[in-house]
C-alpha positions as CSV (number, residue, x, y, z in Angstrom):
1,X,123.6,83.5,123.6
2,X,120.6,81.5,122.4
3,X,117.5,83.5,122.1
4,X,114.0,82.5,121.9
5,X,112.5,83.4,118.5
6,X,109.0,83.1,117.0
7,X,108.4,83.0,113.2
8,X,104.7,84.0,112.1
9,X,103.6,83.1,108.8
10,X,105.2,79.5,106.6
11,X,105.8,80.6,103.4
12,X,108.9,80.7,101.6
13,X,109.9,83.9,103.7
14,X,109.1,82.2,107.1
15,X,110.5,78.9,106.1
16,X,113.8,80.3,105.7
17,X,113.6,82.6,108.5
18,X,112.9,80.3,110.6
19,X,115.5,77.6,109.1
20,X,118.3,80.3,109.4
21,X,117.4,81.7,113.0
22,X,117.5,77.5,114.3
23,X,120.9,77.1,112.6
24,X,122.1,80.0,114.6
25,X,121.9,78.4,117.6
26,X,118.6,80.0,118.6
27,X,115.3,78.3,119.8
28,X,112.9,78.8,117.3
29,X,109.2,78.0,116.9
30,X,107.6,78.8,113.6
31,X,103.7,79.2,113.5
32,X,101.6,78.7,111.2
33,X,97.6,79.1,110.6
34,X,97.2,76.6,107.9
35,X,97.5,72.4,107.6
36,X,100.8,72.6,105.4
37,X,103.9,74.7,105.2
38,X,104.0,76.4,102.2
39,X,101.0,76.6,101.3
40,X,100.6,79.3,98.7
41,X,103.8,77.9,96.8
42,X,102.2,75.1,95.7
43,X,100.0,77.3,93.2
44,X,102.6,79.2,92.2
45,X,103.6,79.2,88.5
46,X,101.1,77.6,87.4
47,X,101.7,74.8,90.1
48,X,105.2,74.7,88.4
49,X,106.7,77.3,91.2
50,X,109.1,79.9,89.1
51,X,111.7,78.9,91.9
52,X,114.1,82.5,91.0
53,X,115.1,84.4,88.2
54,X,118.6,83.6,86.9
55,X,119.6,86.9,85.7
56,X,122.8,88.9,86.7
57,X,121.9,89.5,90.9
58,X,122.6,93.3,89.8
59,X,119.7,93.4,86.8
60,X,117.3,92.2,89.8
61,X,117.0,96.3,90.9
62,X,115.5,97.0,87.5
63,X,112.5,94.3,87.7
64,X,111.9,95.5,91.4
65,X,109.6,99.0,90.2
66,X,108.9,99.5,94.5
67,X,111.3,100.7,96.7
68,X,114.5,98.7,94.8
69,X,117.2,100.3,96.9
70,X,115.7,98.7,100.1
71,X,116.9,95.8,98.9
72,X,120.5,95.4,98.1
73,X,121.7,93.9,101.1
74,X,119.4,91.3,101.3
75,X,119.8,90.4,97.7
76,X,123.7,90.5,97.7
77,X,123.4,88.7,101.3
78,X,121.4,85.6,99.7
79,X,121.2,85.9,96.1
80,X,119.2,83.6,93.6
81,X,122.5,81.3,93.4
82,X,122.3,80.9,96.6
83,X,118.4,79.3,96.9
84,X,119.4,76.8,93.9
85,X,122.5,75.8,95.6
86,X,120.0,75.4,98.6
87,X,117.5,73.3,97.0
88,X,120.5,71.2,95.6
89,X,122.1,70.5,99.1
90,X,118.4,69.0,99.5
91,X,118.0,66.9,96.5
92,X,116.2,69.5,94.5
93,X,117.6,69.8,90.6
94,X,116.2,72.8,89.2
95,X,116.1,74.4,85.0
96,X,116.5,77.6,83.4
97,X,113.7,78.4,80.8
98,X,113.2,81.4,78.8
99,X,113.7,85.1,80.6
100,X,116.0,83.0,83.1
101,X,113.1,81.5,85.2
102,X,114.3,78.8,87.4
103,X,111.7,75.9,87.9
104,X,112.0,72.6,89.0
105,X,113.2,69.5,86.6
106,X,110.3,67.9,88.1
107,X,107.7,70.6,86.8
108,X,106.3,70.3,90.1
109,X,105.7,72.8,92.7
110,X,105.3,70.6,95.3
111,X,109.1,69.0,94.9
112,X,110.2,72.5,96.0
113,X,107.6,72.8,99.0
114,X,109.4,69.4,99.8
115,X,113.0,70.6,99.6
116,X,112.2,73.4,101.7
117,X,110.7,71.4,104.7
118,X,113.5,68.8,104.4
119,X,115.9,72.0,104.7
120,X,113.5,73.5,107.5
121,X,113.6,70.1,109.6
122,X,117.0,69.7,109.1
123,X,118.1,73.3,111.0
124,X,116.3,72.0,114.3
125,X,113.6,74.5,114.2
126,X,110.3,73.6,116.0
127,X,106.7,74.1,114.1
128,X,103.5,74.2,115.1
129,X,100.5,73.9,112.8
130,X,97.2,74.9,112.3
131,X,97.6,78.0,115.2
132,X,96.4,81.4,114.5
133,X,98.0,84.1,115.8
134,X,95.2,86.8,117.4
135,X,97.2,89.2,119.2
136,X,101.3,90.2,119.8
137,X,102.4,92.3,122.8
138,X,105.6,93.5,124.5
139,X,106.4,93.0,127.6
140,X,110.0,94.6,129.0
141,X,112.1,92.9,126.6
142,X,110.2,89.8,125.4
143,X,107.6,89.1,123.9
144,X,104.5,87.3,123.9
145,X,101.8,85.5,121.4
146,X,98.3,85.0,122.0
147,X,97.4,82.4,119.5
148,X,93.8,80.1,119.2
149,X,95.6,77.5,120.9
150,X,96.4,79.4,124.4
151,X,99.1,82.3,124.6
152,X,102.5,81.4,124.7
153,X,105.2,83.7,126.4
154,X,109.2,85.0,126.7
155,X,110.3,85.5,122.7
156,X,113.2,87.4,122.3
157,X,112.6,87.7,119.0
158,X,110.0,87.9,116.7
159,X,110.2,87.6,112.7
160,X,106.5,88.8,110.9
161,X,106.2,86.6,107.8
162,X,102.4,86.2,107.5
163,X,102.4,87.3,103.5
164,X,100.4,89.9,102.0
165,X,96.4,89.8,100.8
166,X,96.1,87.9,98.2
167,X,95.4,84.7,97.8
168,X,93.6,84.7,100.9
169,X,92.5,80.9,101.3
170,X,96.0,80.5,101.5
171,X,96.3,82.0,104.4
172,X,97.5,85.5,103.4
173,X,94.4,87.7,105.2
174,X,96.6,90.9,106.0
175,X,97.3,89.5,109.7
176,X,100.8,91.3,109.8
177,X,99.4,94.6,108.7
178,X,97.4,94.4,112.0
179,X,100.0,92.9,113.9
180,X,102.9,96.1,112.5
181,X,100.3,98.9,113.0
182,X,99.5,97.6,116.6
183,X,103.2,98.6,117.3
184,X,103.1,101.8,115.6
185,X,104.4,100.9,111.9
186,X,103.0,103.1,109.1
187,X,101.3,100.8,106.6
188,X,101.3,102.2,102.7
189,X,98.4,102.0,100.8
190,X,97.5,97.9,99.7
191,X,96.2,96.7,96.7
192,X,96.7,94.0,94.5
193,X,99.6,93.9,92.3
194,X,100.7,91.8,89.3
195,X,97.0,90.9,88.4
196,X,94.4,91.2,85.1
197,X,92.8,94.5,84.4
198,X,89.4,95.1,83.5
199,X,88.2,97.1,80.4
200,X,85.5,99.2,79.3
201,X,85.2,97.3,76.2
202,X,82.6,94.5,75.9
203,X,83.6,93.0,72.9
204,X,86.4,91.3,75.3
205,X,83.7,88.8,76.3
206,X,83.8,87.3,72.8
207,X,87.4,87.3,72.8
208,X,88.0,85.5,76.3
209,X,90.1,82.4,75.7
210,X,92.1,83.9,73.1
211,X,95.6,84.2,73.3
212,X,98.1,86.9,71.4
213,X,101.7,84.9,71.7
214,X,103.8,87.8,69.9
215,X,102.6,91.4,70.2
216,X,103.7,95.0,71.9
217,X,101.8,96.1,74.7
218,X,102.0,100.0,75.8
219,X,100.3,101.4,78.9
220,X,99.6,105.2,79.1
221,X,97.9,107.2,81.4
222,X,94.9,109.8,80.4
223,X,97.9,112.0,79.5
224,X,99.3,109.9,77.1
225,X,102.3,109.2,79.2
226,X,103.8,105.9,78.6
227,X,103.7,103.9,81.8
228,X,104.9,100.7,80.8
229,X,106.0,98.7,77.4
230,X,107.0,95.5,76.6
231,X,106.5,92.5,74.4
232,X,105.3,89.2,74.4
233,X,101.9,87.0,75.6
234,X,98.7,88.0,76.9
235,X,95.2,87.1,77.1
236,X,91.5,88.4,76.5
237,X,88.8,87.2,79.6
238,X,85.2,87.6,79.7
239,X,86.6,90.9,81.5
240,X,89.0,92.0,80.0
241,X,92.6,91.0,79.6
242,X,95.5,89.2,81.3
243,X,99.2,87.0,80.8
244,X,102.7,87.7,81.5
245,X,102.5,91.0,80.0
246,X,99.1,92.4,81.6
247,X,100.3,91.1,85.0
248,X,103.7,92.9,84.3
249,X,101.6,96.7,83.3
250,X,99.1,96.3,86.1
251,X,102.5,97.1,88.1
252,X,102.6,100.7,86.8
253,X,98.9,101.6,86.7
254,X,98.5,104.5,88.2
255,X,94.8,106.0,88.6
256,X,92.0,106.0,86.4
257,X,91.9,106.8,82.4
258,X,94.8,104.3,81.1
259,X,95.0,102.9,77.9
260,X,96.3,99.8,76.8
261,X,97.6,100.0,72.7
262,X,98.5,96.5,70.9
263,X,100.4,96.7,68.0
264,X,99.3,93.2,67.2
265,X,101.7,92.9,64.1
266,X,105.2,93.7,65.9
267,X,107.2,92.5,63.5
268,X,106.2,94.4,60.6
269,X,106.8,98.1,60.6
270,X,103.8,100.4,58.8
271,X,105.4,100.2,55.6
272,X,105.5,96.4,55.6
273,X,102.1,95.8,57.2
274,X,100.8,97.7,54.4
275,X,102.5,95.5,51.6
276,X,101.2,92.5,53.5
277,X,97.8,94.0,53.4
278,X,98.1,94.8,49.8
279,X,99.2,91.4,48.9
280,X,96.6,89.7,50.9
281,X,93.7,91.7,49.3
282,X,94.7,90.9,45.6
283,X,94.9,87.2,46.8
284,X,91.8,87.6,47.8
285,X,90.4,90.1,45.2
286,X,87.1,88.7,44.7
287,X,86.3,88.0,48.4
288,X,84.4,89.7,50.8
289,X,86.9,92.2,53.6
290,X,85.6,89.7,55.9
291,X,86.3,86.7,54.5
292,X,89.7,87.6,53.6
293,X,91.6,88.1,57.2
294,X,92.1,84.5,58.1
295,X,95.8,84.1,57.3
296,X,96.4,87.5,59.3
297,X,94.7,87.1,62.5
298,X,93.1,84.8,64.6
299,X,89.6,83.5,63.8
300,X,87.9,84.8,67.0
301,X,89.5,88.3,66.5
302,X,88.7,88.5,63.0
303,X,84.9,90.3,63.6
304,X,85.8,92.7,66.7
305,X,88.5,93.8,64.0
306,X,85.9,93.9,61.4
307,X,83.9,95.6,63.3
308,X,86.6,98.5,64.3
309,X,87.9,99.1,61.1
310,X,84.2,100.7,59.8
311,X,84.8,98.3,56.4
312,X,81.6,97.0,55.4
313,X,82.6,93.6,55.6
314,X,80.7,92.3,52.5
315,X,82.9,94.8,50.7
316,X,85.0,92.9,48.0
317,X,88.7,93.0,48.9
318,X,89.4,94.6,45.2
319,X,86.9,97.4,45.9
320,X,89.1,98.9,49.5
321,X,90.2,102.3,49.2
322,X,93.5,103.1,50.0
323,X,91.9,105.1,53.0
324,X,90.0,102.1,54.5
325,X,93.3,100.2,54.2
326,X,95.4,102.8,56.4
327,X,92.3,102.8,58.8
328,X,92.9,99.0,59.2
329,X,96.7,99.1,59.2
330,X,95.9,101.9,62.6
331,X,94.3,99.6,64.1
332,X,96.4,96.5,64.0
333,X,99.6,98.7,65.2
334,X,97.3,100.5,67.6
335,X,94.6,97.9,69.0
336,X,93.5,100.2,71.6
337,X,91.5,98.5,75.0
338,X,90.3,101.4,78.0
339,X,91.2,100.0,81.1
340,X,88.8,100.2,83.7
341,X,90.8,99.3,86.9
342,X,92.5,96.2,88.4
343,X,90.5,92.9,89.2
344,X,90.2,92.6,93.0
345,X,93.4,92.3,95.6
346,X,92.0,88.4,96.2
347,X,93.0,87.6,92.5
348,X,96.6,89.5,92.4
349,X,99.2,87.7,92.8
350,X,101.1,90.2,95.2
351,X,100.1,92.8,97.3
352,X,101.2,96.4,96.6
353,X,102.1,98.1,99.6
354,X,102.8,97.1,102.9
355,X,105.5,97.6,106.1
356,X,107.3,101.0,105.0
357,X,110.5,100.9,104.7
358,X,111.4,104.1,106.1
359,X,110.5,101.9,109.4
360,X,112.8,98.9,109.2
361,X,116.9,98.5,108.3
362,X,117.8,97.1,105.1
363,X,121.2,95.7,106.7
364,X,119.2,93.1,109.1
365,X,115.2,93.1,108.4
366,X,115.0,94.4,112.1
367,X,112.1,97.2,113.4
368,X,113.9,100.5,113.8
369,X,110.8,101.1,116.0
370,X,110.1,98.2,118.7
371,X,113.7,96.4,119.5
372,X,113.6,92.5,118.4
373,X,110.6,92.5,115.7
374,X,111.8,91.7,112.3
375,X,110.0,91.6,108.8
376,X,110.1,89.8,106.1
377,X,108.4,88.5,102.2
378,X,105.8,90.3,101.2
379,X,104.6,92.1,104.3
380,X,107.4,95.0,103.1
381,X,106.5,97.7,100.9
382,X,108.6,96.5,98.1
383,X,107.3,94.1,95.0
384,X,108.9,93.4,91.6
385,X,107.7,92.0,88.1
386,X,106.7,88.5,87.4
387,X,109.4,85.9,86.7
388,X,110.6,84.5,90.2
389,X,111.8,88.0,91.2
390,X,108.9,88.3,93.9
391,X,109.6,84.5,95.5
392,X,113.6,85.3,95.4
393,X,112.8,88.9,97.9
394,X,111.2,86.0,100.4
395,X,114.0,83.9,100.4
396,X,116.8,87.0,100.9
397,X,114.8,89.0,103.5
398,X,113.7,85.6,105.2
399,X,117.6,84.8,105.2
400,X,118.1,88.0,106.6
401,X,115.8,88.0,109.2
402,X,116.7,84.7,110.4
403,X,120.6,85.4,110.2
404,X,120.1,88.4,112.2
405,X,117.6,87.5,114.8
């Protein structure tokens, strides 16, 4: 039987919610606050949009460090093959760059945005535009939306897809926090996720602009516990630091005291480093410590690791001790920054936290506490690394949603 279902929120998730739900047979309306559909996928990637991650559907649980489990049925139900084969059927050709991230052939988010309306308006589902949702009650079995625009009345079903916090002149304001706690959901701690981190040091403020292409990033807590560790790019800021591998730590950070160590020559082990060092002094015997680091690092980081090594920097490169040599050789392996905390939740690009799990079932998206309200994208309690991996958990438990409705 054909059931009247609502859709809050036009991202990726409510798209194809919504899409789904109208392909079913049922009459769906999607909402949604802003001008334009998709609003926040435009910016994504860099304005590229990393469409999915093409790895093996099961290596997707191991880039997923929240709640993972939650999500095997709606990643086996509409797995990142599936969204490219989607985007094909509507005229969108899509590549596979470096750590399988899909984009567009197009480099162009907004050929995506397009492929997705196209396949929106195609199912039959109805939209509305620029209407806010205020206020969601239940009445008997229905339900019913008080919106800017008047209150509209008799859903049978109603999919939450409003996004998480960040990002907010997107539209993503926290509205379906309010809206799941009015009907008794638990809401776990927010805060923004996969965004830069602040340090203690100030010398970062000289360094901003500079990026590090090829180094090894460990993140440890006061203990010394390794958090996190990886390699690749990052970024100094006029705060502190940021890039694929910052946004990837800021995942596991975990109160106050971290560390962040560099090893800003990865590819040589100590013993190497130190021939390297040794070579590039007696090149430059007769020059001063300072003027004798420019085929080893970066110009800009040459004085902050001038400055760090205690070397009097007018010392002639012939004159180092063996001691003020293993000093410097510590601190290019261990380029150590004191993190400070995360930037604020509007600059993340996900919000941690959200809808627990505990409260909805994996198998269809749907409340296990109020009958008919579904969940789905980022309003769940369940985020994953950079890399399309986020954007492909909005397309499955949209899909689900909207299958299941």
């Amino acid at each position: 039987m054909s059931k009247k279902v609502a859709v809050i929120g036009g991202g990726p998730a409510g798209v194809l919610a919504a899409a789904f739900s109208s392909k079913n047979g049922n009459d769906t309306l999607l909402l949604e606050k802003n001008e334009k559909l998709l609003k926040k996928l435009y910016i994504t990637g860099k304005g590229r949009c990393n469409i999915t991650n093409r790895c093996d559907i099961s290596d997707f649980f191991a880039n997923i460090p929240v709640n993972a489990e939650f999500l095997y049925s709606a990643l086996y139900s509409f797995t990142n093959e599936d969204i490219i084969n989607l985007l094909d059927s509507v005229g969108v050709a899509v590549k596979t760059e470096r750590g399988n991230r899909v984009f567009p052939v197009t480099d162009q988010a907004a050929t995506v945005c397009d492929g997705l309306r196209r396949f929106l308006k195609e199912s039959g589902a109805k939209v509305r535009l620029n209407t806010t949702v205020q206020k969601l009650t239940k009445q008997g079995e229905t339900f019913d939306i008080v919106t800017d625009n008047g209150t509209i009345k008799g859903f049978h079903r109603i999919i939450l897809a409003t996004g998480g916090m960040s990002y907010p002149t997107t539209g993503s304001t926290g509205d379906g926090y309010r809206f799941a706690k009015s009907f008794g959901h638990t809401i776990t701690p927010l805060e923004g996720n996969l965004v830069p981190l602040e340090t203690e040091e100030e010398f970062v403020s000289s360094l901003s602009g500079l990026s590090l292409r090829n180094v090894s990033l460990k993140l440890k807590n006061e203990k010394g516990k390794l958090l996190y560790e990886d390699f690749g790019e990052m970024m100094f800021t006029h705060f502190g630091i940021t890039g694929p591998l910052v946004i990837s730590a800021s995942s596991h950070l975990k109160g106050s005291s971290c560390t962040v160590h560099l090893d800003l020559k990865p590819a040589l082990d100590e013993k190497q480093l130190d021939e390297r060092l040794l070579r590039d002094f007696t090149k430059f015997q007769n020059k001063a410590f300072h003027n004798s680091l420019d085929e080893l690092l970066p110009k800009s980081l040459i004085p902050v690791v001038v400055e760090l090594s205690g070397i009097d920097p007018k010392k002639q490169c012939n004159a180092i001790t063996k001691e003020e040599r293993r000093r410097l050789l510590s601190l290019l392996k261990n380029f150590t920054l004191h993190i400070r905390g995360k930037r604020p939740i509007k600059e993340a690009i996900i919000t941690s936290g959200g809808v627990d799990v505990r409260e909805i079932n994996p198998s269809t998206m749907e409340s296990k506490r109020v009958p008919g309200l579904y969940f789905s994208g980022e309003l769940i309690d369940t985020d994953a690394y950079t890399g399309g991996f986020n954007l492909q958990i909005a397309y499955s438990t949209g899909y689900l949603a909207g299958t299941n409705v």
